[in-house]
Backbone bond lengths (Angstrom), bond angles and torsions (degrees), N, CA, C in turn:
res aa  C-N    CA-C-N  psi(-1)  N-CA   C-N-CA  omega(-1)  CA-C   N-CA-C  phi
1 X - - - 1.445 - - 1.529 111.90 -
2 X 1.097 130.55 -26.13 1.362 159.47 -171.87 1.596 106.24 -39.65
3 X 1.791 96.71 -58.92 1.506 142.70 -162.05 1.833 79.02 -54.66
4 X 1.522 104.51 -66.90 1.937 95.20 -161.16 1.758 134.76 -56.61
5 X 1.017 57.90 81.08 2.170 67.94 179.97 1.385 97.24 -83.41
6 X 1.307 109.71 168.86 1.408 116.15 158.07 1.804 131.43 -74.44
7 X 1.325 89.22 -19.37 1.952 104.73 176.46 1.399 91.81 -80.61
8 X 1.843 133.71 -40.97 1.261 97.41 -175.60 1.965 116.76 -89.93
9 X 0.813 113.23 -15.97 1.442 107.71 173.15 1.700 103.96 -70.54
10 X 0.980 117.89 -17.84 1.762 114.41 -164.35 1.936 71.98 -92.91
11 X 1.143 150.52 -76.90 1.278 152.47 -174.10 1.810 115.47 -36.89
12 X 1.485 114.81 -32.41 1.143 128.03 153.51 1.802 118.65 -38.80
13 X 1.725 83.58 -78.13 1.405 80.97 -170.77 1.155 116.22 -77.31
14 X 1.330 134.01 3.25 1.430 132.35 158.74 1.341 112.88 -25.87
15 X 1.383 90.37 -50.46 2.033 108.70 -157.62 1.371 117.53 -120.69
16 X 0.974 126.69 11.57 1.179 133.30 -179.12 1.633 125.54 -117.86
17 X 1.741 123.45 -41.04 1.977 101.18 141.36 1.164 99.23 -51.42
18 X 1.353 95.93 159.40 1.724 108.19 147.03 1.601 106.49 -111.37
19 X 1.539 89.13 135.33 1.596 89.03 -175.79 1.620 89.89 -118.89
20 X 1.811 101.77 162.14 1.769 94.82 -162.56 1.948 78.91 -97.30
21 X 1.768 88.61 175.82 1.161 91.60 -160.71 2.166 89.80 -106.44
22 X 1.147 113.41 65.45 1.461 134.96 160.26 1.174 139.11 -84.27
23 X 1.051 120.01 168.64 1.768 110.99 162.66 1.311 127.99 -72.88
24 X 1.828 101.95 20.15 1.795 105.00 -167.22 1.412 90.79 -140.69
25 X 1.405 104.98 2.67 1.586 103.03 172.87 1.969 113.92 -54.39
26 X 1.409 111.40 -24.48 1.728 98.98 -179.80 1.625 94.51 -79.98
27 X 1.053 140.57 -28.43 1.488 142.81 -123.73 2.212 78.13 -97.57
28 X 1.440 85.39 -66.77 1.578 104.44 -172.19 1.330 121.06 -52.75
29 X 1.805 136.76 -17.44 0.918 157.65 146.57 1.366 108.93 -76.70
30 X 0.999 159.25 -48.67 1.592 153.88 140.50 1.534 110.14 -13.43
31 X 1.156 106.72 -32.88 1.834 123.64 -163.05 1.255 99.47 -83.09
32 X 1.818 108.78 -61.77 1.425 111.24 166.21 1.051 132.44 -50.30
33 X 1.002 116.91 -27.59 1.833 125.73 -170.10 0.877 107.24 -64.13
34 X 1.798 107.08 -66.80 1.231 125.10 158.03 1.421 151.77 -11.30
35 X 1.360 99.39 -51.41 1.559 120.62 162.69 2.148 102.14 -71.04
36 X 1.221 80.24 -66.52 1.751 80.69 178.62 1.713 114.19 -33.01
37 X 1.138 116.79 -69.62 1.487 138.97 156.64 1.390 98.29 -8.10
38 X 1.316 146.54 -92.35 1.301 171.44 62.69 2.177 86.66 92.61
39 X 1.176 80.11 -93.63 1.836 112.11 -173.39 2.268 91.37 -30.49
40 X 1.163 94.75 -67.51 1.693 101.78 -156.72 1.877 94.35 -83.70
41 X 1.182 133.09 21.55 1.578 132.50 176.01 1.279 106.60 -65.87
42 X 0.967 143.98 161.87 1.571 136.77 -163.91 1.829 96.73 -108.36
43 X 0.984 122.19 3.02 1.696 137.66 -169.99 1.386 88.98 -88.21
44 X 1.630 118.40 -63.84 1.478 137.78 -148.74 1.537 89.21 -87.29
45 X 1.399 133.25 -2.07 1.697 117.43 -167.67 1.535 92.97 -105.35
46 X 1.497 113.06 -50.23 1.487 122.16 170.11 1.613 107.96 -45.47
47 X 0.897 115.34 -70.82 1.619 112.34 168.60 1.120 129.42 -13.35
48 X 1.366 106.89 -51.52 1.762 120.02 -155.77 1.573 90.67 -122.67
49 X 1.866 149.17 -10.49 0.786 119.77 149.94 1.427 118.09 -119.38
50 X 1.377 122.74 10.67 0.986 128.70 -152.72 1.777 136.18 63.99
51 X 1.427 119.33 159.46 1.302 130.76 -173.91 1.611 100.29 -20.77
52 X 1.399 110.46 -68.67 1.672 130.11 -142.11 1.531 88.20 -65.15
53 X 1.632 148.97 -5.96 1.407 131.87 163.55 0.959 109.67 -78.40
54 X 1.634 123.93 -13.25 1.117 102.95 -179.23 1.457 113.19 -106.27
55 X 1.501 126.12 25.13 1.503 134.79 -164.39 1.775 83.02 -134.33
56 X 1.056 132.88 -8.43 1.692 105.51 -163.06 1.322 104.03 -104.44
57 X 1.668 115.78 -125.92 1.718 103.60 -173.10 1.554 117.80 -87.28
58 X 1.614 92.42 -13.06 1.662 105.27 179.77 1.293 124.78 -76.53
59 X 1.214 105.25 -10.23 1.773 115.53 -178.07 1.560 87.98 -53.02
60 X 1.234 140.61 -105.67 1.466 134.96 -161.49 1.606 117.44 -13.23
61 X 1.668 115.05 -57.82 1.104 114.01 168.06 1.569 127.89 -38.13
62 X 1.567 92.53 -85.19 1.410 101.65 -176.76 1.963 118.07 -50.25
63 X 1.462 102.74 -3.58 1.721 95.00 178.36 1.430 91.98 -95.29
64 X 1.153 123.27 -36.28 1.457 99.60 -177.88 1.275 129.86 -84.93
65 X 1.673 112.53 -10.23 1.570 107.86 160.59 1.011 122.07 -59.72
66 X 1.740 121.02 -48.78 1.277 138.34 178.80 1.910 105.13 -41.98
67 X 1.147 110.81 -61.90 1.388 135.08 -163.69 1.800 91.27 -52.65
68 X 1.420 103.79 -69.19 1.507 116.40 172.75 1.890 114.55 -31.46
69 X 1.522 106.27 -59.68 1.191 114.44 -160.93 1.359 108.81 -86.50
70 X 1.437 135.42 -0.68 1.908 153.34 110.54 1.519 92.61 -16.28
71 X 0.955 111.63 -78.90 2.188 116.68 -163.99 1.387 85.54 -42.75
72 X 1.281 99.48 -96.49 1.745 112.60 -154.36 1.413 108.39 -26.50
73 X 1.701 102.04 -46.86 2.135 89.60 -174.99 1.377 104.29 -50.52
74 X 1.469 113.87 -50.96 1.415 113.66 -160.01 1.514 116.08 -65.21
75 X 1.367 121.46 -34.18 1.318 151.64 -175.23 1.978 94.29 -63.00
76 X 1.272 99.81 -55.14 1.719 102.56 164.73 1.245 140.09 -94.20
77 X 1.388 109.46 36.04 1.327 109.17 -174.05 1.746 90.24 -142.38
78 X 1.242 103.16 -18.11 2.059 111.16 156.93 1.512 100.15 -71.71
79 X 1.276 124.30 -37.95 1.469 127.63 -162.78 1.821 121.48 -67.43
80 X 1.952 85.07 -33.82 1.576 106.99 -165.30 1.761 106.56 -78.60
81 X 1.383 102.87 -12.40 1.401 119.95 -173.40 1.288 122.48 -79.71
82 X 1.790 117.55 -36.85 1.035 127.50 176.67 1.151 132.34 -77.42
């Protein structure tokens, strides 16, 4: 758990979509984010594992991915604009 910082999940998704290298590359990373965004919400984690992930050792984790993966959408959806 140690490992989840916010520099390494923000370093994650650096590299891990692949976004094409186009004129829709902000648009198409917005999309991804997006979905990601969606996937790691703390609504959608309770859902699919219930309350107690978000009370056990992962609570720290999963709030700061979540928290993290808030930036990046927003961070790419300023990006998709320019």
């Amino acid at each position: 758990m140690e490992d989840v910082t916010p520099a390494n999940i923000k370093q994650f998704f650096s590299v891990a979509p692949p976004t094409p290298a186009s004129a829709t590359a902000g648009e198409e990373r917005y999309r991804t984010i997006s979905r990601e965004n969606k996937r790691w919400h703390t609504d959608k984690i309770m859902s699919r594992f219930g309350i107690s992930a978000l009370d056990g050792p992962c609570k720290n984790a999963l709030n700061i991915t979540a928290k993290v993966v808030v930036e990046l959408r927003q961070e790419a959806q300023r990006s998709r604009r320019s």
